[in-house]
C-alpha positions in Angstrom: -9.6 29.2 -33.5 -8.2 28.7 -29.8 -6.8 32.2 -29.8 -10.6 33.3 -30.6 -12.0 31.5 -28.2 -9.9 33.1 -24.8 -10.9 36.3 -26.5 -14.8 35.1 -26.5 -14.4 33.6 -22.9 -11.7 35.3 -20.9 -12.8 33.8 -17.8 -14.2 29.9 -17.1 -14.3 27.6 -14.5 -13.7 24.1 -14.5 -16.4 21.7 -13.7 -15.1 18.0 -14.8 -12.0 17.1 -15.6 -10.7 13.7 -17.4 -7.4 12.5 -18.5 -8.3 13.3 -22.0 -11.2 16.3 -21.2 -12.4 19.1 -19.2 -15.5 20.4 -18.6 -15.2 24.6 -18.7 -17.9 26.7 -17.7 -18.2 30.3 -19.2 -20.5 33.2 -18.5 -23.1 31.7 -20.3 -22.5 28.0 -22.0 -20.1 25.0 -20.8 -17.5 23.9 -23.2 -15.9 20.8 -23.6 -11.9 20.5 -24.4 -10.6 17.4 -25.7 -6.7 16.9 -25.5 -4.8 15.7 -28.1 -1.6 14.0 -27.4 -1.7 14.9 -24.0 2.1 15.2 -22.4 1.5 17.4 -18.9 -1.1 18.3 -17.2 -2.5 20.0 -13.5 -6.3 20.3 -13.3 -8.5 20.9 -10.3 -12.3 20.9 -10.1 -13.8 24.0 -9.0 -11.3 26.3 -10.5 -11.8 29.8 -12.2 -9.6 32.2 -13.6 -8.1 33.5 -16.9 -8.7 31.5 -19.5 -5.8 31.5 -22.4 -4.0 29.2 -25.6 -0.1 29.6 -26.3 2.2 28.4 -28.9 4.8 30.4 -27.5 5.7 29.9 -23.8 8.0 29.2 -20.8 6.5 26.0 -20.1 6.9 25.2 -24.3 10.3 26.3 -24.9 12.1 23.8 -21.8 10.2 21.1 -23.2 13.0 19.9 -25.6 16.1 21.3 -23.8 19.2 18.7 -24.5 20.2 16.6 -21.2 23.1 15.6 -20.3 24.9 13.9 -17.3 27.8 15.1 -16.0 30.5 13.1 -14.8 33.8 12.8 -12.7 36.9 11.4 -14.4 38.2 8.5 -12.2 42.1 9.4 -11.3 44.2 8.1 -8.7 44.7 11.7 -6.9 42.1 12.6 -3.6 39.9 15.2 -4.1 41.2 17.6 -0.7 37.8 19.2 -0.2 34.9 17.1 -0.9 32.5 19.4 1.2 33.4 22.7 -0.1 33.2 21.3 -3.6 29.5 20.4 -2.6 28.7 23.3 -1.2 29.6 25.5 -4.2 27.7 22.9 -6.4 24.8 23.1 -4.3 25.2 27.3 -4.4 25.4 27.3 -7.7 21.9 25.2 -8.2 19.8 27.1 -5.3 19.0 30.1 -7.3 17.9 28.1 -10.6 14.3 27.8 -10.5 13.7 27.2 -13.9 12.2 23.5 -14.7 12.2 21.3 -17.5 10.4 18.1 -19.0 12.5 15.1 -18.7 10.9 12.6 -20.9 12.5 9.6 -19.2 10.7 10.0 -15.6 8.0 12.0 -17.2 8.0 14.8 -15.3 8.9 18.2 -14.6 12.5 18.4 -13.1 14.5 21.0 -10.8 18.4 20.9 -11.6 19.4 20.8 -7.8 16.6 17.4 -7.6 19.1 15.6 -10.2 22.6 16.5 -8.2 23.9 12.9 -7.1 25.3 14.5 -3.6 26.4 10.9 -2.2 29.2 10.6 -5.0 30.8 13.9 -4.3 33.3 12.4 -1.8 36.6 12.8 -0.9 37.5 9.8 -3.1 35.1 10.7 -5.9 38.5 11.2 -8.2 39.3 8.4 -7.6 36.5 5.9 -8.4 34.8 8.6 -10.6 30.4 8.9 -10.5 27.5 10.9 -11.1 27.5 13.9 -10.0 24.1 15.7 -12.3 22.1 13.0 -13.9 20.3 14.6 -16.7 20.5 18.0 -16.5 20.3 21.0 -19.0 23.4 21.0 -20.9 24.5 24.9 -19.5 23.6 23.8 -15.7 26.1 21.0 -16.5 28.7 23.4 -17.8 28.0 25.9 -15.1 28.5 22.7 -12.3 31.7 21.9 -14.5 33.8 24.8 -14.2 33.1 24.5 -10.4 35.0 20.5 -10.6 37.5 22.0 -12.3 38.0 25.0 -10.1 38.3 22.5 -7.2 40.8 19.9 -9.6 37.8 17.4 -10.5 37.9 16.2 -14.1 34.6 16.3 -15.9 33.0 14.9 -19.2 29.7 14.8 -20.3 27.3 11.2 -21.3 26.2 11.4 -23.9 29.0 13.7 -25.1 27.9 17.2 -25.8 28.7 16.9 -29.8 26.0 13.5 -29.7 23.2 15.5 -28.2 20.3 16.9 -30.5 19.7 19.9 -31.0 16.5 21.9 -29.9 13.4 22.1 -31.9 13.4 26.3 -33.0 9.5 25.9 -31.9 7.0 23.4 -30.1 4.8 20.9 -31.3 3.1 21.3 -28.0 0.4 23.7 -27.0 -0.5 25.3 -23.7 -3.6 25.7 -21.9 -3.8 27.8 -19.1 -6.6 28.1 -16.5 -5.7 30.2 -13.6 -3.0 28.3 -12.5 -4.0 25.3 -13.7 -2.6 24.0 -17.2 -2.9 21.4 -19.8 0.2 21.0 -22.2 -0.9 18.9 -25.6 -0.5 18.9 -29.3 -4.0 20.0 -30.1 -7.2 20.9 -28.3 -10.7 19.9 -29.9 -13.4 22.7 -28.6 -17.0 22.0 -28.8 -20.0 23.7 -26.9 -22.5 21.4 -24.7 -25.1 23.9 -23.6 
């Protein structure tokens, strides 16, 4: 039924928008959209553009990526080049733009947001530490064959065998208005005028 409606209404406009509701205005009626189990959203009054329902998207499918944070083994050796080491750790997370959902803080993360810079120090072997809180489980892998290029000792919390695995689809949908979006389990679509 969603699907049927972007093709009936290509293009809207937002009028009103609630936590739970938006007002959208077609070429010739306003509709509103009720959320259902609500987990993201961006809306701004005043807004037109292309009007479209997913089950299958970007946004969906880093919604339930595993986390994990990875960690430096405490040891008694120094660790000779603590800059360089962040550096290539912060190299290495530049380029990745891709975000997901991190339930905890209930929002949409970056990887390079989550890197604990302050614990990569020259005596980070030593007393051990954070160095990516809650991060994708491959951006943790990638960051850990860095450590281990420059003789840091890594592991993983929770350990990578603990984590779940990912859902093979969504229970979330996606609604996209321009650029604005709404991600929820359901939408509820009814016609005012």
């Amino acid at each position: 039924m969603l699907t049927q409606f972007a093709h009936m209404y290509p293009y809207g406009l937002i009028r009103y928008s609630q936590t739970t509701f938006l007002e959208l205005i077609t070429d010739n009626e306003v509709h509103r959209i009720d959320f259902v189990g609500k987990l993201s959203y961006r809306l701004q009054r005043g807004t037109h553009g292309p009007v479209s329902f997913h089950d299958e998207h970007p946004m969906l499918t880093t919604l339930h990526v595993p986390l994990t944070s990875l960690m430096a083994l405490a040891t008694i050796k120094t660790l000779s080049d603590a800059p360089a080491l962040l550096e290539a750790i912060r190299k290495e997370l530049y380029p990745r733009q891709e975000k997901w959902f991190d339930f905890h803080s209930n929002s949409w993360t970056k990887s390079g947001l989550r890197l604990s810079s302050f614990n990569v120090r020259p005596d980070l072997t030593r007393t051990g530490g954070i160095i990516l809180d809650m991060v994708p489980v491959p951006v943790a892998q990638d960051i850990a064959a860095i450590c281990t290029r420059y003789g840091v000792e890594t592991y993983y919390l929770p350990p990578l065998r603990q984590l779940p695995l990912a859902p093979p689809t969504s229970p979330f949908r996606l609604l996209t208005i321009g650029q604005n979006y709404v991600i929820a389990r359901d939408f509820c679509v009814s016609t005012l005028f």
